[in-house]
N, C-alpha and C positions, 0 to 999 in steps of 0.2 A: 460592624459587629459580626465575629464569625455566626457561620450559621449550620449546623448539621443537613449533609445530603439527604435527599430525597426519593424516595421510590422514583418518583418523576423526575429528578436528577438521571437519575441513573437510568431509567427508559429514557430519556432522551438522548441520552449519551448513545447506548444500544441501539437507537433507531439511526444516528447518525452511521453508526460502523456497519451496518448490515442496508442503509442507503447507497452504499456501489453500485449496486441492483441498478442503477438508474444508467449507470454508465456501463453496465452491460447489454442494456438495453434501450441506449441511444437520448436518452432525455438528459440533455445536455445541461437545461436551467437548473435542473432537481439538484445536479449532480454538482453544479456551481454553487448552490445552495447553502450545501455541506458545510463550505468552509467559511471562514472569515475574509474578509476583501483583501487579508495581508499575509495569510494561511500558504503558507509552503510546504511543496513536496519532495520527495526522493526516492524514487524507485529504478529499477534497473534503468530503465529508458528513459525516462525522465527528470530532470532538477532545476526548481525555479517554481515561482509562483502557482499556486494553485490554478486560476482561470486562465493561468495560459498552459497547463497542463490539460483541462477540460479543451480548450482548443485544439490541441494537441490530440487528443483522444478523439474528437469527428475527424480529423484527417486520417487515422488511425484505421478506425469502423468505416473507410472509404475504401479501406485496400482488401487482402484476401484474407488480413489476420483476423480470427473470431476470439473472441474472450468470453471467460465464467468465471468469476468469483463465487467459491461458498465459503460463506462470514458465519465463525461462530459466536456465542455470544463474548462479551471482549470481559477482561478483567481490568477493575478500573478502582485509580486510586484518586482518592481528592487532597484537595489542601486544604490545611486547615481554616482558612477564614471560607471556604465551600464555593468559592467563583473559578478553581482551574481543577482538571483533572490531570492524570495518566492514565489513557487506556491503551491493554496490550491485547490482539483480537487475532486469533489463527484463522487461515484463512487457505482454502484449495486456488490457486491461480490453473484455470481449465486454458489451454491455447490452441487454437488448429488454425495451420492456410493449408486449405486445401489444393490451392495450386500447385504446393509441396511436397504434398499427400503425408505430411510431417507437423504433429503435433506435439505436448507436453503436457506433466502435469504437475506445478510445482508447490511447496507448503512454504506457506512465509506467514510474519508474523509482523502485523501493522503495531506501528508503535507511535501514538497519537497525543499531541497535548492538546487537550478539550479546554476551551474557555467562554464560561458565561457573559456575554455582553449584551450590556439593554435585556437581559433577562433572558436570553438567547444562546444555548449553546451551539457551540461551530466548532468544528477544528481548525488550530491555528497551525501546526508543525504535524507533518505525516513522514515517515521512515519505514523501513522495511526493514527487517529479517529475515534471512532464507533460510530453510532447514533442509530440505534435500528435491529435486526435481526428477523427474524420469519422463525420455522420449513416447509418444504416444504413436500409433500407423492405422490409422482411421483405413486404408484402403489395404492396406499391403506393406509390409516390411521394406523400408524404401533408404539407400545408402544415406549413410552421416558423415560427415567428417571427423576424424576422432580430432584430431592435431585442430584444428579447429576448435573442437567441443573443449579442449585439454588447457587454452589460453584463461576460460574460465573455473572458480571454485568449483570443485563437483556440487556443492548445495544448490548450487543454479546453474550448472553448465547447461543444461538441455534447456530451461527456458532462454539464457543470452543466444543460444545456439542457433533458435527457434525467430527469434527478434531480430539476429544479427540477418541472416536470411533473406526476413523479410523486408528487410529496409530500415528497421529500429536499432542501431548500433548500441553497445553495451562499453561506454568506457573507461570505467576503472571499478577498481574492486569495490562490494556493498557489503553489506556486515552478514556474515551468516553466525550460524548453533556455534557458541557459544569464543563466536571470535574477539578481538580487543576492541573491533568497531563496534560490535553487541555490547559491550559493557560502555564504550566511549555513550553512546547514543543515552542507553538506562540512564546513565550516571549525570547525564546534562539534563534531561528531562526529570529526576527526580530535583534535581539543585533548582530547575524554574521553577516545579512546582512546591518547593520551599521558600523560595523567594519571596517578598515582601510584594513587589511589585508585577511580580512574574516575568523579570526584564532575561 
């Protein structure tokens, strides 16, 4: 029987999107936590299963590249029988290797299917959105490659730039403000969360 969300619904949903915290600061379990055991990702550097993204991420936090996420709160839709959501959550992606003496700072927007199981919400599907990125020089104004930087959307050229660098290759295009993969992405995750089964 459907059931009307809940304040506690929806704090939970928010507690999960603003739990990155955990993988910026290296608690790896927390940050596995998040999702469901079948939860997949896709973000610049990464696509494939959630825990082997969190794996992914300590070899990551092993080299010179440092990360900050600030998560605002997300906007979140349910379905109507109240076991799936869509939340959409902006978000600052902060990046420095200071080996580089070359940082960034990019705006993207997590685009998440939440799903309640055994009474537990997780995220099952994470995506991104890029809206525009800009080089950071923690030390000093220090050369870039433009022809380089130029293979990427400008929405995220300076974060792939920043990644490519250091060792995190960026390879193929992601969806930025207001591309066909932005609407590709909405337009599938609204159809699950209409779905009867959520298939």
């Amino acid at each position: 029987m459907p059931t009307a969300p809940t304040l506690q619904d929806r704090q939970d949903i928010a507690d999960l999107m603003t739990g990155w915290i955990h993988r910026d600061q290296g608690r790896w379990d927390r940050l596995r936590d998040l999702f469901h055991p079948d939860a997949r990702i896709e973000i610049t550097w990464f696509e494939g299963l959630a825990t082997d993204f969190v794996d992914a991420s300590t070899r990551m936090a092993s080299t010179g590249l440092r990360t900050k996420h600030l998560i605002t709160a997300p906007y979140v839709t349910f379905s109507a029988d109240g076991t799936r959501a869509v939340a959409e959550t902006n978000a600052v992606i902060v990046v420095e290797n200071g080996s580089l003496g070359l940082g960034c700072n990019g705006h993207n927007r997590f685009i998440d299917r939440v799903e309640r199981r055994d009474g537990v919400w997780r995220i099952a599907d994470r995506k991104s959105v890029y809206d525009f990125a800009t080089f950071t020089f923690p030390a000093g104004v220090t050369e870039v490659d433009d022809k380089v930087v130029a293979k990427y959307p400008s929405e995220y050229g300076a974060l792939a730039y920043l990644l490519d660098q250091s060792g995190f290759p960026v390879e193929r295009t992601f969806a930025t403000q207001g591309s066909e993969l932005e609407r590709d992405i909405k337009e599938s995750a609204f159809a699950w969360l209409s779905s009867e089964a959520g298939a």
